[in-house]
VOMI-616709 format. One record per residue (C-alpha): residue in three letters; x, y, z. Coordinates in steps of 0.25 Angstrom, whole numbers, padded with zeros to 4 digits, always signed. Each point is the difference from the previous one (the first is absolute). Last residue first. Layout:
! VOMI-616709
AlaXYZ
...
//
This chain:
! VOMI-616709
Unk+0027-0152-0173
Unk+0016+0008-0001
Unk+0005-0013+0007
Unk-0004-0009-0010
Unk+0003+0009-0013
Unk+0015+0002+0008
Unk+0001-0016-0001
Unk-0005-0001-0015
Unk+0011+0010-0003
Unk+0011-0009+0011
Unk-0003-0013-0007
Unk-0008-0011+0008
Unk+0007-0009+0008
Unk-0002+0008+0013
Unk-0015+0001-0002
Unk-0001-0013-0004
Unk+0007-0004+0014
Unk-0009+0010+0008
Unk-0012-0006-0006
Unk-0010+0009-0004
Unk-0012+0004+0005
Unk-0015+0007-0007
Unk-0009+0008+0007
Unk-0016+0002-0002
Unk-0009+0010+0004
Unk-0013-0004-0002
Unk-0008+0008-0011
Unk-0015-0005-0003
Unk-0003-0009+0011
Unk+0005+0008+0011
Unk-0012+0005+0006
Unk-0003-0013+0001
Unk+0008-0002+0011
Unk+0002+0015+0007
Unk+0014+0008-0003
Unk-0007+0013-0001
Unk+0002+0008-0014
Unk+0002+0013+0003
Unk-0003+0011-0012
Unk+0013+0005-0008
Unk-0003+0014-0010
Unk+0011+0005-0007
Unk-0008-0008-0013
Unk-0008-0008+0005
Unk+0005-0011+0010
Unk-0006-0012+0006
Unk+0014-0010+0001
Unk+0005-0009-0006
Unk+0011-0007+0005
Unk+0013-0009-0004
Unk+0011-0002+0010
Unk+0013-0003-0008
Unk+0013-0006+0005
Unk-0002-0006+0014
Unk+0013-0007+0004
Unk+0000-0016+0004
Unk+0009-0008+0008
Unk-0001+0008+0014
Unk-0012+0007-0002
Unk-0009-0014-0002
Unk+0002+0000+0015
Unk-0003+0010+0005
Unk-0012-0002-0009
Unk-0004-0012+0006
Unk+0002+0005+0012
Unk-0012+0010-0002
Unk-0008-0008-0008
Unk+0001-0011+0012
Unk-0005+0011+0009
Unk-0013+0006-0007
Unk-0001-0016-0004
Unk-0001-0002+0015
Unk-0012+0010+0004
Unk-0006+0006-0012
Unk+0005+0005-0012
Unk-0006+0009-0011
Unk+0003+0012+0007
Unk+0014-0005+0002
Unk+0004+0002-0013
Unk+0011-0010-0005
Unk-0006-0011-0009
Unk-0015+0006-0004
Unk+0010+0013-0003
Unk+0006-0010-0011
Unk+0011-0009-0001
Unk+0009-0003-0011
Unk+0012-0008+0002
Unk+0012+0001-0011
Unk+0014-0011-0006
Unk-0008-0012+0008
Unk+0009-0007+0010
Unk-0005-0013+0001
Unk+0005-0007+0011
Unk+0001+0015+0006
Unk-0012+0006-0002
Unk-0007-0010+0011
Unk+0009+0007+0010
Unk-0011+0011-0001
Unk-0009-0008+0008
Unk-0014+0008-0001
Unk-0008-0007-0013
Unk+0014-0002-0010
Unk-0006-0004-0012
Unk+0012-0001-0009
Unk-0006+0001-0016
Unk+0010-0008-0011
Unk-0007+0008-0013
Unk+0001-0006-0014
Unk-0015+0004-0002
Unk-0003-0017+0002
Unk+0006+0001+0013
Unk-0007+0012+0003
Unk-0012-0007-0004
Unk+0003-0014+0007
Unk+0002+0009+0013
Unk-0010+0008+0000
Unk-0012-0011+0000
Unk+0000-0004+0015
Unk-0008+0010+0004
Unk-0006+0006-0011
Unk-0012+0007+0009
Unk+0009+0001+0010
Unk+0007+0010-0007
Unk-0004+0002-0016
Unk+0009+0008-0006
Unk+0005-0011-0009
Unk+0008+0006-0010
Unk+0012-0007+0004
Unk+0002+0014+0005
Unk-0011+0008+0003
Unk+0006+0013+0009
Unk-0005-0002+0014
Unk-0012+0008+0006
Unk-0012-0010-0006
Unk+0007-0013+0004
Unk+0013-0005-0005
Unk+0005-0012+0007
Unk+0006+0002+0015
Unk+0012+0007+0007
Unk+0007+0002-0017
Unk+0014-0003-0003
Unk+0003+0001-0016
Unk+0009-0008-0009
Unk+0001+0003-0015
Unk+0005-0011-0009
Unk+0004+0002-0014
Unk-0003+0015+0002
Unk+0008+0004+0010
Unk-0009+0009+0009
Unk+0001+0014-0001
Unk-0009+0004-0012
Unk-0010-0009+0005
Unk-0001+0006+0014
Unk-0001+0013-0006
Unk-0013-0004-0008
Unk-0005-0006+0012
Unk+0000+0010+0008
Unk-0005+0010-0011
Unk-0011-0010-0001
Unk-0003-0002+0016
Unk-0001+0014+0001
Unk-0011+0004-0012
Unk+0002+0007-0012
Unk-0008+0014+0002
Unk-0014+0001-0002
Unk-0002-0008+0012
Unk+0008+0011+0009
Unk-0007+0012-0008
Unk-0013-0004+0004
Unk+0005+0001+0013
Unk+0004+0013-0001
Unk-0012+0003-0007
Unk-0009-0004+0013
Unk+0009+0010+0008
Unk-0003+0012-0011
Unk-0013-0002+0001
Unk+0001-0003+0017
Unk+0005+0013+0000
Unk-0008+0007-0008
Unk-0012-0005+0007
Unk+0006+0006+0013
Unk+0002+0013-0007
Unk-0015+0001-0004
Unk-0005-0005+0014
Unk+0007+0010+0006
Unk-0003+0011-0008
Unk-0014-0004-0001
Unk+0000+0000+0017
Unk+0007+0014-0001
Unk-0009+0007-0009
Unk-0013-0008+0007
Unk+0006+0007+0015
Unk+0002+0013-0005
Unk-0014+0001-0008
Unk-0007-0003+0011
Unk+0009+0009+0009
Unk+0001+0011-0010
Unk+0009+0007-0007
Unk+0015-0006+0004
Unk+0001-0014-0008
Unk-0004+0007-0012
Unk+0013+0007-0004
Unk+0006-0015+0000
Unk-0009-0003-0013
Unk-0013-0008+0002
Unk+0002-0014-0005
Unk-0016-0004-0002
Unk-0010-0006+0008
Unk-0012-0001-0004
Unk-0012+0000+0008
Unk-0010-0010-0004
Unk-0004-0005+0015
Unk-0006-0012+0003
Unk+0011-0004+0009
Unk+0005+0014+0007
Unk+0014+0007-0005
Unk+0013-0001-0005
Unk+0006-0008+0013
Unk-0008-0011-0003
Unk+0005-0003-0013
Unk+0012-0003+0005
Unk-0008-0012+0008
Unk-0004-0003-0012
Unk+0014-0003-0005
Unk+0002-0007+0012
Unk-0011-0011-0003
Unk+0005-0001-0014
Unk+0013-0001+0005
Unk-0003-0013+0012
Unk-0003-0011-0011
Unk+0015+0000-0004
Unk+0006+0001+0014
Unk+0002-0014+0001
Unk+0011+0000-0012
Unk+0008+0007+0010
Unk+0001-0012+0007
Unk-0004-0003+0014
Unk+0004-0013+0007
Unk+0001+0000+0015
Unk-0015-0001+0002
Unk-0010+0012+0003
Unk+0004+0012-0010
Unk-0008-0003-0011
Unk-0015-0004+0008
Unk+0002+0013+0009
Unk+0001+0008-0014
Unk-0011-0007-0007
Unk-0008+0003+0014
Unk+0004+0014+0001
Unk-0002+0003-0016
Unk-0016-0008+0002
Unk-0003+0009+0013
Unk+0004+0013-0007
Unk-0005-0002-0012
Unk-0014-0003+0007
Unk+0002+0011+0011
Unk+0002+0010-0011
Unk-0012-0003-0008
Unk-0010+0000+0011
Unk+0006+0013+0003
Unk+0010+0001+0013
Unk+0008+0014-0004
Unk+0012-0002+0011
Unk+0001-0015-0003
Unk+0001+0004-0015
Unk+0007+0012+0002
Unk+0013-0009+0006
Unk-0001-0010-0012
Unk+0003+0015-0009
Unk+0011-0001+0008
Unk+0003-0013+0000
Unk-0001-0001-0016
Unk+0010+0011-0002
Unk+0010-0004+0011
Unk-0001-0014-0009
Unk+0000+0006-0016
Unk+0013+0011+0005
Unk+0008-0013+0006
Unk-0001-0009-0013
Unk-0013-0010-0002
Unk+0011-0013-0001
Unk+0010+0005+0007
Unk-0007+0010+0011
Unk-0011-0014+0001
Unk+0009-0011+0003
Unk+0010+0010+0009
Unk-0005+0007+0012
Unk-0016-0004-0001
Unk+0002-0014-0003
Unk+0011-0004+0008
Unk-0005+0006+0011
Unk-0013-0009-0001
Unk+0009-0011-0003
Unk+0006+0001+0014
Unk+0014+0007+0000
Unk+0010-0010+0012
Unk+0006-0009-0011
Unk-0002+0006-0015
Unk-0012-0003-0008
Unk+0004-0003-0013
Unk+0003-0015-0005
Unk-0001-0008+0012
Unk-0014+0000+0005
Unk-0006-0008+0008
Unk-0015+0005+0003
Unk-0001+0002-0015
Unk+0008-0012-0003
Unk-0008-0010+0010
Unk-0014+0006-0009
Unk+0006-0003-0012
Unk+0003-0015+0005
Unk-0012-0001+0005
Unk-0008+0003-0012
Unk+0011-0008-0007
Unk-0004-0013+0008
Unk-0015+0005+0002
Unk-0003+0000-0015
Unk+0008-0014-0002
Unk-0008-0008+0010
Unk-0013+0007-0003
Unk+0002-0004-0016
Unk-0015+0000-0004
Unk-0007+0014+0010
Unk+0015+0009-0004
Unk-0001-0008-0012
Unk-0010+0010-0005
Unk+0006+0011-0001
Unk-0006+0010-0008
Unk-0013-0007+0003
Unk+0003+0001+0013
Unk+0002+0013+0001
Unk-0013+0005-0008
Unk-0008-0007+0009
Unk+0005+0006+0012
Unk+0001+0013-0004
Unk-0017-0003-0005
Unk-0002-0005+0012
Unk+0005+0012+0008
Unk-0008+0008-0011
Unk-0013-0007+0002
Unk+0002+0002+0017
Unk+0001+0014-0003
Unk-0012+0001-0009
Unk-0008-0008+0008
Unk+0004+0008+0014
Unk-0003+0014-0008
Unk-0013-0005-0002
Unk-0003-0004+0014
Unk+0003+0013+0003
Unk+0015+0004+0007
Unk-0001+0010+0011
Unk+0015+0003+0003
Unk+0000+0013-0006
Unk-0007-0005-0013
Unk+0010+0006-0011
Unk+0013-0002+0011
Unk-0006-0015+0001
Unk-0002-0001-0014
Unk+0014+0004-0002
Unk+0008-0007+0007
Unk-0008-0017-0003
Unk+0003+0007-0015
Unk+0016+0003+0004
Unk+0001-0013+0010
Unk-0001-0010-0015
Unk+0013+0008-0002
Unk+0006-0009+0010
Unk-0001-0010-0010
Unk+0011+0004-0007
Unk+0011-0006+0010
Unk-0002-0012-0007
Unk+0007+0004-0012
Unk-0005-0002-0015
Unk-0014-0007+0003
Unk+0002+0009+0012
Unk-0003+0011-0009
Unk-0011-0007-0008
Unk-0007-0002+0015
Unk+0002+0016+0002
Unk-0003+0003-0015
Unk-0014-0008+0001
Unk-0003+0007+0015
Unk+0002+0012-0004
Unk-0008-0003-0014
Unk-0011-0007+0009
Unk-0002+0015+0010
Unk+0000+0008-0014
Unk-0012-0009-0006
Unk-0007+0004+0014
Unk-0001+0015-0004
Unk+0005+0006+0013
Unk+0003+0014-0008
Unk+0012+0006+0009
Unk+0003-0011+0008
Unk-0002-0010-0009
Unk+0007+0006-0012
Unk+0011+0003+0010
Unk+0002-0017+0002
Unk-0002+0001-0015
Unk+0014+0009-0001
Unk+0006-0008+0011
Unk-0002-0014-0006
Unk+0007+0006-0014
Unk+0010+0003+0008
Unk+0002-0012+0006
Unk-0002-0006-0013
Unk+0011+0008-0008
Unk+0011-0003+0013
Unk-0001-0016-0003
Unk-0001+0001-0013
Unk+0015+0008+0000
Unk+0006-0007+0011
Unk-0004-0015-0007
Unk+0016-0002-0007
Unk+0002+0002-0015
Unk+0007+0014+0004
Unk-0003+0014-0007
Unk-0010+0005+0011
Unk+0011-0002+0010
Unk+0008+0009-0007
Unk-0011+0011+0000
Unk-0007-0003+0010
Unk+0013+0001+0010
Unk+0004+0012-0007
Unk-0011+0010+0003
Unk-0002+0006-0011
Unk-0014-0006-0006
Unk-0006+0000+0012
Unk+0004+0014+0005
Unk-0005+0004-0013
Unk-0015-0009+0002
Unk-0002+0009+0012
Unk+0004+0014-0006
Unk-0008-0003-0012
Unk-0012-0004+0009
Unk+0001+0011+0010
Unk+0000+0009-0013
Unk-0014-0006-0005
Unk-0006+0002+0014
Unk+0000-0003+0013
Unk+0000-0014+0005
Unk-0009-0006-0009
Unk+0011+0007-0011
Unk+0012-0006+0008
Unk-0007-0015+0002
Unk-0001+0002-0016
Unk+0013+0004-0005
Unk+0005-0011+0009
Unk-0008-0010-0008
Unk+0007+0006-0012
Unk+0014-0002+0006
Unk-0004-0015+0007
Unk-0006-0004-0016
Unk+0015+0005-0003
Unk+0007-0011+0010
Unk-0009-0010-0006
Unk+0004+0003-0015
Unk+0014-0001+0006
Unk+0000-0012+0007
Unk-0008-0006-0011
Unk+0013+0004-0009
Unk+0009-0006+0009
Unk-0009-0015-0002
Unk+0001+0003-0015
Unk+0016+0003+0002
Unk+0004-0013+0008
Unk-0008-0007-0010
Unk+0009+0005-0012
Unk+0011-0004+0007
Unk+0000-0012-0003
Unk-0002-0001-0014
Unk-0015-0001-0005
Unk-0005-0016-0002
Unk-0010+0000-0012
Unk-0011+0008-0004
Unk-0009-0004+0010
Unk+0010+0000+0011
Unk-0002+0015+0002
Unk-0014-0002+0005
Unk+0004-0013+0008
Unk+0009+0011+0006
Unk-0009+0010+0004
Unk-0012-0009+0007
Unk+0013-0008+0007
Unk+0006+0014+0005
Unk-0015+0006+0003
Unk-0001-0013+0007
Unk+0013-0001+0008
Unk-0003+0017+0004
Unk-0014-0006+0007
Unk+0007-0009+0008
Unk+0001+0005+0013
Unk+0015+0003+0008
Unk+0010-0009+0006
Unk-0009-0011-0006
Unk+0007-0009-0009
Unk-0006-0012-0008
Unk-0005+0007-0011
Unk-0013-0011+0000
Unk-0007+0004-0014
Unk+0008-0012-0005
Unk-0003+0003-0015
Unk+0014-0006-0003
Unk+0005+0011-0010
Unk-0010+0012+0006
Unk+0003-0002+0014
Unk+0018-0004-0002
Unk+0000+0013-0007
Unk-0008+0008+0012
Unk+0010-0005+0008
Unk+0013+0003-0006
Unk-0005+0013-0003
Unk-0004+0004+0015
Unk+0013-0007+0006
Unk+0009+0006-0010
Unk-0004+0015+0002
Unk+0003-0003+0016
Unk+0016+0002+0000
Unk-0001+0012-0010
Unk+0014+0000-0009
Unk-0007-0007-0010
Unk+0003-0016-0002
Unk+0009-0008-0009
Unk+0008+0010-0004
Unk+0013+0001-0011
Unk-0010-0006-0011
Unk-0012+0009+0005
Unk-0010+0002+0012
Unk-0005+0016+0002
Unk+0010+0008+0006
Unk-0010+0013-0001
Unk-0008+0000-0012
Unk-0014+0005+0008
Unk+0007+0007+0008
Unk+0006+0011-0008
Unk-0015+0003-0004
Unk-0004+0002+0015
Unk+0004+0016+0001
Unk-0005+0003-0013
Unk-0014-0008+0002
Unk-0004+0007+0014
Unk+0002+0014-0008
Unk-0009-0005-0011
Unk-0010-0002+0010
Unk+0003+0013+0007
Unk-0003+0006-0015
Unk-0011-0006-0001
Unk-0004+0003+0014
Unk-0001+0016-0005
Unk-0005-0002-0014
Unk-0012-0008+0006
Unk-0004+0010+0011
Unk+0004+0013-0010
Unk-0011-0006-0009
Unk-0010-0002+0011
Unk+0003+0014+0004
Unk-0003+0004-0014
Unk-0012-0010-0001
Unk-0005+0009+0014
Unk+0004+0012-0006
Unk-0009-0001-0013
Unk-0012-0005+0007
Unk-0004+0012+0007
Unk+0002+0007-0014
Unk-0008-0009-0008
Unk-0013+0001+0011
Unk+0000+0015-0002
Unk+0000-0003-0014
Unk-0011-0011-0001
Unk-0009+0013+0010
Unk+0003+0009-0009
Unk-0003-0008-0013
Unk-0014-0002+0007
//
């Protein structure tokens, strides 16, 4: 008897050991994950010197989930994208309010700190597809490439809907498996729940409702029961269901819904922000959205082990496979692709890395074999130089991912901008040309960052600042009535990868032109360096949120009027 409770001990001691190591291991990706998002979270949040954060959309969520929980109008009103994220705001705010109003920026950071706890739950939900997939190390090497891959982690730090909307797609994947794998019919409504919760957040989540409709029709080959049909049919219900409940004015304000709904939908088809003339979307997507935001090494990676997918044709692998092709073909249609897109699309590719290191269902583990290894043995050849691979591809996007960190650690652009504007501009009445109202990419001055969201606002708050602010839009000649001592423009201003069509042309001649009054004297970047190390840094829309370049002008005659040390300090910049 003692025999027999002993022989039982030992069989249970390595499986708690290995569960052990399982939960030591993703808590430490975990922690990780929480390390490289921390600068976020206090990034150029609102203060005196700023009405608004540096993010163009963060305002948009807060503003609107304020204006829910103050009124009670449970109508947000605005319908780009679902209205699921405008309640969680609302819910979170009439929270806060309870012990009194908090100070601006402290809903910015509750709503970033959802981002963040969401972004996480993707990390451990990764772990888990990985370990379906093969084993305890295929899920630590899946939720790693999650956790580093820099587009989660700074678009897991915003207070914007990117982070939810990626966490319930892959939360829809991982039951979508369940039912392929197990088909209990609890799993088949959980798809279909996360799918219609998804698009509660963006619309294009409820494409996931196709992972359950996928898998059961891999499961029964084509010959779907009765049974199965029920099951199907309650999930697709249930999607719907849960959508509209999340946004429910999408049923009692169809006037509004299908104005914005269309309007999201011209923009896509439209463009005007990213996609270049003559690349189509799709293009776009493969050759620069997703090598900047996943970084070149996670990409070739991803298709490579996307390549033994199609070549190994499991039930598994033609369900990933089918779902990452269709979230891909659904990315890249339109003219507007921004890298924020590719958000949903990295746990999908980090299980596609996965793939190259061994069969689904497998518990092969798959550590960094030592270069010696690489010539003893075919099998053992092949799975040294894949781990390799994948190791030094992980350490890439590590160290890229900490790069960026480091650029919101650091002070921001638009402040040092606007700290060296200050310091040249006469202080009794400093003048400064600007080709439209700060926005999101322009340093704050007046305070009012706001765009077109303060339109009409700036200048009674600039005035009020002591400033006297020339908005010049593209005619040049407008700085000469007023002839402001500096301009500042940023990279939105000059760039032509963020122009189109005549604006690409009137920036350019307005520039000429700005040339012959004004000399640039400073140029403020901040690039993703550590240490010796310098990673690219693409010039893509929202890809630039966090560290536009921005350049600062004087004019010629202040120039010439200025003594000759201050003029040398002017040339030397």
């Amino acid at each position: 008897m003692r025999h027999g409770k002993a022989s039982e001990t030992e069989v249970e001691q390595p499986a708690m050991r290995e569960q052990q190591l399982q939960r030591v291991g993703l808590a430490a990706v975990l922690l990780l994950a929480l390390a490289l998002r921390a600068p976020g979270l206090t990034w150029a949040l609102p203060d005196a010197d700023r009405a608004f954060p540096y993010h163009p959309d963060e305002p948009t969520l807060v503003e609107t989930g304020r204006h829910i929980a103050r009124t009670g109008d449970l109508n947000p009103h605005f319908f780009n994208y679902g209205s699921l994220t405008f309640y969680l705001a609302a819910a979170t705010f009439k929270a806060m309010e309870l012990g009194g109003e908090p100070a601006p920026s402290a809903y910015y950071l509750a709503m970033r700190l959802w981002s963040v706890a969401f972004g996480l739950g993707t990390v451990a939900l990764a772990f888990l597809l990985g370990r379906r997939w093969g084993g305890a190390a295929a899920g630590l090497v899946t939720a790693a490439v999650v956790a580093v891959t820099p587009v989660s982690q700074i678009c897991s730090t915003y207070a914007t809907v990117d982070s939810l909307g990626t966490f319930l797609l892959t939360a829809a994947l991982h039951s979508g498996l369940r039912v392929l794998e197990e088909h209990r019919p609890r799993d088949c409504i959980l798809a279909g729940l996360c799918a219609g919760l998804a698009a509660g957040v963006k619309y294009v989540g409820l494409l996931a409702l196709l992972v359950p409709v996928t898998a059961v029709l891999l499961r029964t080959r084509g010959k779907v029961r009765r049974e199965d049909g029920l099951w199907l049919g309650a999930a697709i219900a249930t999607g719907v269901v849960a959508f509209l409940l999340t946004t429910p004015y999408a049923l009692l304000d169809t006037t509004s819904f299908w104005r914005d709904f269309s309007f999201e939908m011209q923009h896509k088809a439209e463009g005007g922000s990213t996609v270049p003339p003559g690349m189509s979307g799709l293009a776009f997507l493969l050759t620069q959205a997703m090598p900047c935001g996943l970084t070149w090494p996670v990409v070739v990676l991803g298709a490579m082990g996307l390549g033994v997918f199609v070549a190994r044709r499991t039930q598994a692998d033609i369900l990933l496979t089918a779902w990452l092709v269709l979230l891909l073909l659904v990315t890249g249609s339109g003219r507007e692709v921004f890298v924020r897109y590719t958000m949903p699309l990295v746990p999908l590719m980090a299980l596609t890395i996965v793939g190259l290191l061994g069969k689904p269902g497998t518990a092969t583990v798959f550590p960094p074999a030592p270069l010696a290894a690489l010539v003893i043995g075919t099998r053992k050849r092949r799975l040294s130089l894949v781990s390799l691979l994948v190791v030094t591809g992980l350490l890439y996007s590590l160290l890229c991912a900490a790069a960026y960190a480091g650029v919101r650690a650091r002070p921001d652009v638009r402040d040092e901008a606007m700290a060296f504007i200050q310091a040249q501009a006469p202080s009794h009445r400093p003048s400064v040309g600007l080709r439209e109202e700060p926005w999101f990419d322009d340093p704050p001055i007046g305070a009012v960052n706001g765009g077109p969201r303060t339109r009409g606002l700036f200048a009674r708050a600039a005035q009020q600042r002591g400033w006297r602010v020339t908005i010049s839009g593209w005619n040049a000649e407008r700085l000469d009535a007023s002839v402001p001592k500096l301009f500042v423009a940023s990279e939105f201003d000059y760039r032509p990868e963020y122009l189109r069509g005549e604006s690409r042309q009137a920036s350019a001649s307005f520039f000429a032109q700005l040339e012959t009054r004004y000399d640039l004297i400073r140029e403020f970047r901040s690039e993703p360096t550590l240490g010796p190390l310098h990673f690219p840094d693409a010039h893509i829309n929202d890809w630039r949120y966090v560290n536009p370049e921005i350049r600062v002008y004087v004019r010629r005659a202040a120039m010439a009027g200025a003594p000759a040390a201050r003029r040398s300090a002017f040339q030397r910049r």
